[in-house]
C-alpha positions as a Markdown table, in Angstrom:
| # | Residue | x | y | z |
|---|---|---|---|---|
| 1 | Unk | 0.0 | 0.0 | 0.0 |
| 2 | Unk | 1.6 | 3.1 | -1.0 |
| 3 | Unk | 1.2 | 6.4 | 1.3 |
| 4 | Unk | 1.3 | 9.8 | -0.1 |
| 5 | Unk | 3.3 | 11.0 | 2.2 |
| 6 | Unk | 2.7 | 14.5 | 1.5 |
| 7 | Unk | -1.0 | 14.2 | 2.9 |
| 8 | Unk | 0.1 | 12.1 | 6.0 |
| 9 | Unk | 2.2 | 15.2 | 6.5 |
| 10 | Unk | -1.0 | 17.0 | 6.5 |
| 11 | Unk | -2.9 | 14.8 | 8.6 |
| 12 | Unk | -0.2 | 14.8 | 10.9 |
| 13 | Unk | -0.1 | 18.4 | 11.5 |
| 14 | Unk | -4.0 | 19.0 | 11.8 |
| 15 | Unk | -4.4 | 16.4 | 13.9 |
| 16 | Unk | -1.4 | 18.7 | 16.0 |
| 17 | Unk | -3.6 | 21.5 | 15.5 |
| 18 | Unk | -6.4 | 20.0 | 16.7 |
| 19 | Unk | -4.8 | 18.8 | 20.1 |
| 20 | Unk | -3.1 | 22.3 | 20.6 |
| 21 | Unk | -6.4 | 23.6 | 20.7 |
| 22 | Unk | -8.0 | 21.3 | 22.8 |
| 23 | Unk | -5.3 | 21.6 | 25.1 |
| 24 | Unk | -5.3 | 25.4 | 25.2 |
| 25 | Unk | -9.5 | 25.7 | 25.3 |
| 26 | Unk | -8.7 | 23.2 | 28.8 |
| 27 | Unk | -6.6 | 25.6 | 30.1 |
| 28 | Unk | -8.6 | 28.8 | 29.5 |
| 29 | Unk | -11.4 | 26.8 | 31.0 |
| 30 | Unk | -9.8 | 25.7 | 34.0 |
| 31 | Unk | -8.7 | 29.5 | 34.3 |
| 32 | Unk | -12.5 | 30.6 | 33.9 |
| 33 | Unk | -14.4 | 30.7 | 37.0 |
| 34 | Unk | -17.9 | 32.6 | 38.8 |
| 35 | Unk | -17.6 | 35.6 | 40.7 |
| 36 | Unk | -19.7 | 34.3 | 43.8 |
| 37 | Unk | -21.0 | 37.5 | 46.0 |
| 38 | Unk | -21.8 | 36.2 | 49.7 |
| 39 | Unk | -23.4 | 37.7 | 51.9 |
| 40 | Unk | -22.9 | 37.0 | 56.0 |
| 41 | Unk | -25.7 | 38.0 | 58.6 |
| 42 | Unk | -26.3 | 37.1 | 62.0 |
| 43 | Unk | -29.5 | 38.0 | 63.9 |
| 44 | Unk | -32.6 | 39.6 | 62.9 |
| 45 | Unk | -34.8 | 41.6 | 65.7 |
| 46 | Unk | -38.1 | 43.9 | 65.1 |
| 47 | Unk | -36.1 | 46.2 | 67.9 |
| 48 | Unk | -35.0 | 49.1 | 66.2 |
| 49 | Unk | -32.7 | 49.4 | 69.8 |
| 50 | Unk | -30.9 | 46.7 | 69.3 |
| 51 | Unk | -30.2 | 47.4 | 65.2 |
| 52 | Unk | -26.5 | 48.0 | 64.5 |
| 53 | Unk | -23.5 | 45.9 | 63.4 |
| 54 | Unk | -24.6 | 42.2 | 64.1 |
| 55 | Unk | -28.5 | 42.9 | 63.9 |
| 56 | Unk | -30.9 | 43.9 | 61.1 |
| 57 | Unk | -34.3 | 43.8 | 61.3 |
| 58 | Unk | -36.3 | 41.4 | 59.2 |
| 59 | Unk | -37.5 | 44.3 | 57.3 |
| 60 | Unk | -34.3 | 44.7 | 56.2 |
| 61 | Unk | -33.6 | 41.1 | 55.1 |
| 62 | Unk | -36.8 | 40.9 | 52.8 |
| 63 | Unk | -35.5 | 44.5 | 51.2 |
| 64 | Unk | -32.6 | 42.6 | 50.4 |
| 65 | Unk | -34.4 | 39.1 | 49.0 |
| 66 | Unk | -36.7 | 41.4 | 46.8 |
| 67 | Unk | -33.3 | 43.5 | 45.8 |
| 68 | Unk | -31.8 | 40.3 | 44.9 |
| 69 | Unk | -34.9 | 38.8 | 43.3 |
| 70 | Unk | -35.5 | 42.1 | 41.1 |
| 71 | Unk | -32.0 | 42.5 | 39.6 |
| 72 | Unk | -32.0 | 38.8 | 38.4 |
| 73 | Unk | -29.8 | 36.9 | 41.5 |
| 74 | Unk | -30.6 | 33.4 | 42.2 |
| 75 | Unk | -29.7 | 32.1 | 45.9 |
| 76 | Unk | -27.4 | 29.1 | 45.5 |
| 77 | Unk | -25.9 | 26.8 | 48.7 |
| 78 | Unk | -23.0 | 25.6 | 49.3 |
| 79 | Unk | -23.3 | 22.1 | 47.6 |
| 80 | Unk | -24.0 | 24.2 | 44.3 |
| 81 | Unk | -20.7 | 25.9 | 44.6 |
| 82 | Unk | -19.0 | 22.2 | 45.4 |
| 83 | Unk | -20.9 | 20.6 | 42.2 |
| 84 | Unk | -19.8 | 23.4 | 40.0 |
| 85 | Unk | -16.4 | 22.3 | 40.9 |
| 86 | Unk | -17.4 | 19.2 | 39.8 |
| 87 | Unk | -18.5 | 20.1 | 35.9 |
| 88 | Unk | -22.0 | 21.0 | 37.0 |
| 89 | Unk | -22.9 | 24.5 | 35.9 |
| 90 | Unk | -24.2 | 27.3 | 38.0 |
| 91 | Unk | -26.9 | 30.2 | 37.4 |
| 92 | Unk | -26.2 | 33.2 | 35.6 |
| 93 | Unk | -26.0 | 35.4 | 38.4 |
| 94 | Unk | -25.4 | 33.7 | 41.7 |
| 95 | Unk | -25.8 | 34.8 | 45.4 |
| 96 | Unk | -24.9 | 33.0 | 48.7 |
| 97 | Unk | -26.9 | 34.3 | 51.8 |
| 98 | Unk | -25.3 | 32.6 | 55.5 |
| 99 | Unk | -26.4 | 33.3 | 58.3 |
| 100 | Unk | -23.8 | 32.6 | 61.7 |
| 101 | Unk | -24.7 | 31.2 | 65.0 |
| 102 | Unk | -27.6 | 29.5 | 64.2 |
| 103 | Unk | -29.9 | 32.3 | 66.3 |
| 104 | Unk | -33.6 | 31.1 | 66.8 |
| 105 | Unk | -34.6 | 34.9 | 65.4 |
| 106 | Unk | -33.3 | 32.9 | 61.6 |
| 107 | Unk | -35.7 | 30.0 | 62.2 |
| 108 | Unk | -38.9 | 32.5 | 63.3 |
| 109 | Unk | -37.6 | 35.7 | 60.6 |
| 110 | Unk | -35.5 | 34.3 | 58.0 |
| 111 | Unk | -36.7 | 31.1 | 57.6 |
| 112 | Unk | -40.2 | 32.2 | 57.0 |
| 113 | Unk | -38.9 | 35.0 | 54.2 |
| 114 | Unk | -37.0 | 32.4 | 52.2 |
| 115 | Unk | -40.2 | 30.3 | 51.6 |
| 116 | Unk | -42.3 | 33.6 | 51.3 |
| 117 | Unk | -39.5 | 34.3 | 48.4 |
| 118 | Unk | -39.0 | 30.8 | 47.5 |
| 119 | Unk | -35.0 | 31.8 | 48.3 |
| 120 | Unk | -32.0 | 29.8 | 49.8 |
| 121 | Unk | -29.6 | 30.4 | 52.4 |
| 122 | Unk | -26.7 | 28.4 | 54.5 |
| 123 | Unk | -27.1 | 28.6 | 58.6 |
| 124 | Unk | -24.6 | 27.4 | 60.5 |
| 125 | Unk | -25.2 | 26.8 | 64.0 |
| 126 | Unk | -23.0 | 26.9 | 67.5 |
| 127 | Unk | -23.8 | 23.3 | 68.2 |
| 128 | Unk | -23.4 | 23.7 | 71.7 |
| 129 | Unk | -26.0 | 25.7 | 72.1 |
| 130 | Unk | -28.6 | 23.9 | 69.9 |
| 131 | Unk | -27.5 | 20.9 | 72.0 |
| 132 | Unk | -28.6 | 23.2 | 74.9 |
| 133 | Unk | -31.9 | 24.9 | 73.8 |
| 134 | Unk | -33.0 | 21.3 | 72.4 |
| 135 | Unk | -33.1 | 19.8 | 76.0 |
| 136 | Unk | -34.1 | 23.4 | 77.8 |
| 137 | Unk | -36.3 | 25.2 | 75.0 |
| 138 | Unk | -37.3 | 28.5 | 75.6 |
| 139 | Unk | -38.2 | 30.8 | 72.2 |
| 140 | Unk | -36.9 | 33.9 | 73.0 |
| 141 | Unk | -35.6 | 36.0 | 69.7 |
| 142 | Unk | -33.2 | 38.4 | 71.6 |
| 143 | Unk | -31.0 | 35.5 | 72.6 |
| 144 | Unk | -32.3 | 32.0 | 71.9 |
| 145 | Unk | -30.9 | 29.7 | 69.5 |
| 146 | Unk | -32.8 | 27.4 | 67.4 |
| 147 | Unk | -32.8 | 23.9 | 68.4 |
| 148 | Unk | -32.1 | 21.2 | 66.4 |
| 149 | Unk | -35.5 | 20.2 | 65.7 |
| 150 | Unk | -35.7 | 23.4 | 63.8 |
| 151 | Unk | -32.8 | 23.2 | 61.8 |
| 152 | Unk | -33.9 | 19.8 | 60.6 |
| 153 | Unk | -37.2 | 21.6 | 59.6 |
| 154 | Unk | -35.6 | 24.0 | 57.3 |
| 155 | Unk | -32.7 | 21.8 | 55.9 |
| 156 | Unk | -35.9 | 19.3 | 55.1 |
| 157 | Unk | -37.5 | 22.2 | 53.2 |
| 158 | Unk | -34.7 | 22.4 | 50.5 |
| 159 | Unk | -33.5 | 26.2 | 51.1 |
| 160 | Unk | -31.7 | 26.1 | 54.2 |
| 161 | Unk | -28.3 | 24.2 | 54.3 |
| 162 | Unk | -27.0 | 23.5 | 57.4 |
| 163 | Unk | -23.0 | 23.6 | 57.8 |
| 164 | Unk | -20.0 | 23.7 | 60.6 |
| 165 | Unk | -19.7 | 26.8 | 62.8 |
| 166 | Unk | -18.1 | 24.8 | 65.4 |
| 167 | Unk | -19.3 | 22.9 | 68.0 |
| 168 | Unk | -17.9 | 25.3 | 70.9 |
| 169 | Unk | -15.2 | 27.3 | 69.9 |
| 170 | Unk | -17.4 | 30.7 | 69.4 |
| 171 | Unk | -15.3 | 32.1 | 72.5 |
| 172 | Unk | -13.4 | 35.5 | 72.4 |
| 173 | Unk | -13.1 | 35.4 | 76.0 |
| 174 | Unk | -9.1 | 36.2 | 76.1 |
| 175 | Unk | -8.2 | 32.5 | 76.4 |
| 176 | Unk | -8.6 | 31.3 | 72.9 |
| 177 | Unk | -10.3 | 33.6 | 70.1 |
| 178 | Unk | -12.1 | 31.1 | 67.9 |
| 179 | Unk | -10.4 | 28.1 | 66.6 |
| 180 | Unk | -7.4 | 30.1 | 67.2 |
| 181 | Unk | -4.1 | 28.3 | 68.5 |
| 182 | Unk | -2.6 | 29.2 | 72.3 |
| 183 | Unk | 0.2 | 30.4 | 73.4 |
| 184 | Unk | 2.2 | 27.2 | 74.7 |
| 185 | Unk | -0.1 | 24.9 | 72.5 |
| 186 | Unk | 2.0 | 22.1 | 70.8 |
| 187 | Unk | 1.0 | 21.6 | 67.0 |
| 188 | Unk | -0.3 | 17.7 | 68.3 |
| 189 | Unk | -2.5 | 19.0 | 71.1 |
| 190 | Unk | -3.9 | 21.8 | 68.7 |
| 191 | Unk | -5.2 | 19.5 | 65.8 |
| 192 | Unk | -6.1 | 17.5 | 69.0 |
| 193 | Unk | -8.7 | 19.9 | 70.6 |
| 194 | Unk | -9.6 | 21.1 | 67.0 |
| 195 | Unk | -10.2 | 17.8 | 65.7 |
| 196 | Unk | -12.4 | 16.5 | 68.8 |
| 197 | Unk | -14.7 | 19.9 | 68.9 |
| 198 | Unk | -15.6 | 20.0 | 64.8 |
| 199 | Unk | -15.9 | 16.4 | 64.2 |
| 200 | Unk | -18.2 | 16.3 | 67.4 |
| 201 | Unk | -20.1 | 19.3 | 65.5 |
| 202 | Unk | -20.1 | 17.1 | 62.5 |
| 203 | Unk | -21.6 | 14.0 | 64.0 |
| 204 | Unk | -24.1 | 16.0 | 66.3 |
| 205 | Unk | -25.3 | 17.7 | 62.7 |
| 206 | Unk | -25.6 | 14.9 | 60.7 |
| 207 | Unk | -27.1 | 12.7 | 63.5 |
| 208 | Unk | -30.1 | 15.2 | 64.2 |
| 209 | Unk | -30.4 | 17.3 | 60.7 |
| 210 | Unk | -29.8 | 14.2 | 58.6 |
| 211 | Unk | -26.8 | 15.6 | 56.4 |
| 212 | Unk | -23.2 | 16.0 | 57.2 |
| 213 | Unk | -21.7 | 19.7 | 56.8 |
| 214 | Unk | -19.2 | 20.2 | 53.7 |
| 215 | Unk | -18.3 | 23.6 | 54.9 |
| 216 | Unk | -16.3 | 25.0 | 57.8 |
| 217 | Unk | -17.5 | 28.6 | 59.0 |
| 218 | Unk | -14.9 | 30.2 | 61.0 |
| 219 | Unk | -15.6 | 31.7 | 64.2 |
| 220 | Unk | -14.7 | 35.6 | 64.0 |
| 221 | Unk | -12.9 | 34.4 | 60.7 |
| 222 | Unk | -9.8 | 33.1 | 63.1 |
| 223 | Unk | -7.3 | 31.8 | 61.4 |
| 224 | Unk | -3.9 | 30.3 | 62.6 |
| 225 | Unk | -1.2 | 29.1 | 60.5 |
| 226 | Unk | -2.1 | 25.1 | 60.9 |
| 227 | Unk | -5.6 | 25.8 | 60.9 |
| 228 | Unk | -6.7 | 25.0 | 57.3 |
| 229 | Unk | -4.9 | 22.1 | 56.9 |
| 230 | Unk | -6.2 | 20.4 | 59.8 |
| 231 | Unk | -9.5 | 21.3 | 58.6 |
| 232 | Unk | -8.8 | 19.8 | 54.8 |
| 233 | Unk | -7.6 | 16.5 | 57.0 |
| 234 | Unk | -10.8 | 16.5 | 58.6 |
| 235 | Unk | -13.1 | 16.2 | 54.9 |
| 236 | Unk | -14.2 | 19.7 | 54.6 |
| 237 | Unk | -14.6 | 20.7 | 50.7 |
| 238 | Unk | -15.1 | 24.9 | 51.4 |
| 239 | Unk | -14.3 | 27.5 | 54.1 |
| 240 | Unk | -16.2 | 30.5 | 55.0 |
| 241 | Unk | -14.0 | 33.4 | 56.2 |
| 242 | Unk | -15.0 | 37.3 | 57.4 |
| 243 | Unk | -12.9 | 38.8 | 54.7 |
| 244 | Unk | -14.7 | 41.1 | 52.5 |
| 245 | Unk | -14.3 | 40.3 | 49.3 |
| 246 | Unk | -15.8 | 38.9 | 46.2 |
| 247 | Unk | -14.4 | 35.2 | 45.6 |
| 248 | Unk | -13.8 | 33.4 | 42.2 |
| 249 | Unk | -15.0 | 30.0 | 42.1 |
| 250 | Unk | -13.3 | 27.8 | 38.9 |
| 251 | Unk | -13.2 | 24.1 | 38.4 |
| 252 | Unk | -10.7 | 24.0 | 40.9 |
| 253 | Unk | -11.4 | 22.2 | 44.6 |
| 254 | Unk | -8.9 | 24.8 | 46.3 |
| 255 | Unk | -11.1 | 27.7 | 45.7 |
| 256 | Unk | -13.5 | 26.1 | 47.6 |
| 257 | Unk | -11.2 | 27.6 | 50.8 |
| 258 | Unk | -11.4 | 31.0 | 52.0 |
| 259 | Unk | -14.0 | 32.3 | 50.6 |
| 260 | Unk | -15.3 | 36.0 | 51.4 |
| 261 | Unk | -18.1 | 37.4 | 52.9 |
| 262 | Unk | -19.5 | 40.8 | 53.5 |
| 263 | Unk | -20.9 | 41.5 | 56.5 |
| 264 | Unk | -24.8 | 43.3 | 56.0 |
| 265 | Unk | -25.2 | 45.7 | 58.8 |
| 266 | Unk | -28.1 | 47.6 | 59.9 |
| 267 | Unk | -29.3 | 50.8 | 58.2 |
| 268 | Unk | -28.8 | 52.0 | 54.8 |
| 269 | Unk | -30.7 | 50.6 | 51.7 |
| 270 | Unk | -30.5 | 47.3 | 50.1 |
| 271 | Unk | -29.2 | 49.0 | 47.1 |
| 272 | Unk | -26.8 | 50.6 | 49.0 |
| 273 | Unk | -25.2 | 47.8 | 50.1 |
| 274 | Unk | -24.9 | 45.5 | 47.2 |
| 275 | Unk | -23.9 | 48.5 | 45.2 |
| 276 | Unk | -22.1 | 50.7 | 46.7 |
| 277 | Unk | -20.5 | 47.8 | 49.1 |
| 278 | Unk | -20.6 | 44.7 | 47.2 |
| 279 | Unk | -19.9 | 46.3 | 44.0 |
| 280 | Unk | -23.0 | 44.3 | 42.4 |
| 281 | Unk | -24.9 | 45.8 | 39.6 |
């Protein structure tokens, strides 16, 4: 069989073509990413008095659901952002909402403007004290937290996600500030203490809400050097930090960790703050 050798050249060199582009249209995509605004809040109270850095009222959280709803946002969780990672694809303009602490004032406020609005958010509860206001309930919205009974309710309804704030390492009491490490604390007995306390958070969340958390919320956004390793040993896909910033999400696991949030304070329009703050349009 004879082989023109000058169209096997050809072949050859298309077929190199062809590769180089594939290769290079891989890259670009692994490159490519979402810009994922998230949003942190805390408590919501109807007492203007107690309004300010940590507390909004829930007037103020439905201006910013119908904001969000008008200017085309759609309210992802957490597992969105981990299956986009995974080839899945995300909507055009994504929002996370999270709420910290796991207050009962999310369960009665929040919770009942997210089905009113048909929108998502991530809550991620203190799991000491839904251990505690489980076995002593008492629905107070200044202080209570919600019990674990609750959070089950609105993980079952399909908007809330449920993830790891720490079972009970919320302290800033001038011992240790979050999962910070201590002075005088070996590296052994830090992954130690910080193993015991979110893996018991894990197991208390997945034993009474019925899923197991994917995502590590840091307390006061604490940080020390070893810290995000041990939690990466531990199985967590994503990290929640206090930094304000906008995060990229691509293709890549690793931007998973870290991720920004930008704290919503009292006071101010909705517009105000996803414009002028967040930088959203």
């Amino acid at each position: 069989m004879k082989i023109n050798l000058k169209v096997a050249a050809a072949v050859l060199v298309s077929l190199a073509l062809c590769c180089a582009a594939v290769i290079t249209v891989s890259a670009v995509t692994s490159e490519e990413g979402v810009e994922i605004p998230i949003v942190m809040y805390h408590s919501l109270l109807k007492d203007e008095a107690r309004h300010g850095k940590y507390v909004i009222s829930p007037a103020e959280f439905e201006n910013d659901l119908q904001y969000l709803k008008k200017h085309g946002y759609t309210t992802i969780l957490m597992s969105d952002l981990i299956a986009y990672t995974q080839g899945k694809e995300l909507p055009e303009k994504p929002v996370l909402l999270t709420f910290d602490d796991g207050y009962y004032n999310n369960y009665l406020y929040a919770f009942e403007l997210a089905k009113q609005y048909q929108c998502k958010f991530v809550i991620s509860p203190i799991g000491y004290y839904a251990d505690q206001y489980t076995d002593t309930p008492d629905e107070n919205a200044y202080y209570s937290h919600a019990t674990w009974e609750e959070l089950q309710e609105m993980a079952e309804s399909g908007l809330v996600e449920v993830q790891n704030h720490s079972y009970n390492l919320h302290k800033s009491d001038g011992s240790r500030l979050g999962v910070k490490k201590v002075s005088g604390e070996t590296e052994t007995q830090y992954e130690s203490m910080l193993s015991q306390d979110l893996l018991t958070a894990q197991e208390k969340i997945e034993q009474h809400v019925g899923m197991r958390p994917t995502t590590f919320v840091y307390p006061f956004g604490a940080v020390s050097k070893g810290t995000p390793e041990i939690v990466r040993k531990l199985g967590f896909s994503a990290t929640l930090s206090c930094e304000e910033h906008i995060s990229k999400i691509t293709r890549d696991p690793e931007s998973l960790f870290g991720l920004g949030r930008y704290l919503r304070v009292s006071g101010g329009h909705s517009a105000d703050f996803f414009e002028k703050k967040m930088h959203l349009k």
